[in-house]
C-alpha positions as CSV (number, residue, x, y, z in Angstrom):
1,X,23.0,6.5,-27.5
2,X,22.5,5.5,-24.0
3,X,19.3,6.6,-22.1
4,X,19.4,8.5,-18.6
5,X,19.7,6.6,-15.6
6,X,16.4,5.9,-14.1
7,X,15.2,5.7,-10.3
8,X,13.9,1.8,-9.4
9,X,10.2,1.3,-9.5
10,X,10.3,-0.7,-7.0
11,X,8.0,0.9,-4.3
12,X,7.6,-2.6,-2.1
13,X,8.3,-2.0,1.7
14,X,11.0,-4.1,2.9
15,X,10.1,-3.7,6.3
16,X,6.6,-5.6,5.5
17,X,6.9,-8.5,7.7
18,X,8.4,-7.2,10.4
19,X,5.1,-6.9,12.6
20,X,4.5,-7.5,15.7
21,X,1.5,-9.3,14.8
22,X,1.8,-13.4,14.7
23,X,1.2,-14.8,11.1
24,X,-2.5,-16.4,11.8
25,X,-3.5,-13.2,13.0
26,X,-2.2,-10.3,10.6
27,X,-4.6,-8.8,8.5
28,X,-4.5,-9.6,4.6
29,X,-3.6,-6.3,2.4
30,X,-5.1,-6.6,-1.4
31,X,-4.9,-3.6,-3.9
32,X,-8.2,-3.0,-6.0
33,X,-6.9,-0.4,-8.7
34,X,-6.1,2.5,-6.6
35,X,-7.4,1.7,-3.5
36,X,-6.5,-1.0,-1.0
37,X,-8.7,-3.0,1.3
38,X,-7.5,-4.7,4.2
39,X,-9.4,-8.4,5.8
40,X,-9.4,-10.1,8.8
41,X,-8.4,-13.5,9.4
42,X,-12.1,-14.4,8.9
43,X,-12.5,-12.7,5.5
44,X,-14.4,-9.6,6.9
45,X,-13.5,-5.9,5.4
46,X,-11.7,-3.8,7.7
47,X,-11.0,-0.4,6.2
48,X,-10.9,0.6,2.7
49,X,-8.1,3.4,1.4
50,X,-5.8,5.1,-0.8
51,X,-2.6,4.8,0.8
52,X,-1.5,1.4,1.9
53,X,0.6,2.8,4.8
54,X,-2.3,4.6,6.7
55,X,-4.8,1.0,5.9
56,X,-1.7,-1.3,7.0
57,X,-1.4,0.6,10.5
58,X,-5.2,0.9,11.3
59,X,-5.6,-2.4,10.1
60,X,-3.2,-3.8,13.1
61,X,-4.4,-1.6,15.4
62,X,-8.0,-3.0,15.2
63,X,-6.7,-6.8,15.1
64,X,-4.6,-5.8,18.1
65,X,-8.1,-4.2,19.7
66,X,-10.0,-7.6,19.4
């Protein structure tokens, strides 16, 4: 017997490198577990977080800052 149809676990953006950011420049996204961390070009901790929309967006806004 077949099973039910089930919805894609894909949950990637495919929007991700669309920034307005330059390549040398963007910050580095890594997930730790649940949380994600986002580092500057120089290896230093931005902001630390649960949802990897809200760290992606203050992350570029700080890199943008300096």
């Amino acid at each position: 017997m077949p099973r039910a149809s089930r919805k894609s676990t894909n949950t990637s953006d495919a929007q991700l490198n669309e920034g307005k950011l330059p390549d040398d420049q963007r910050p580095t996204i890594v997930d730790h577990g649940k949380k994600f961390a986002a580092y500057d070009k120089n290896g230093r901790l931005i902001i630390l977080g649960y949802d990897r929309k809200i760290v992606e967006e203050y992350a570029n806004d700080r890199v943008r800052q300096s």
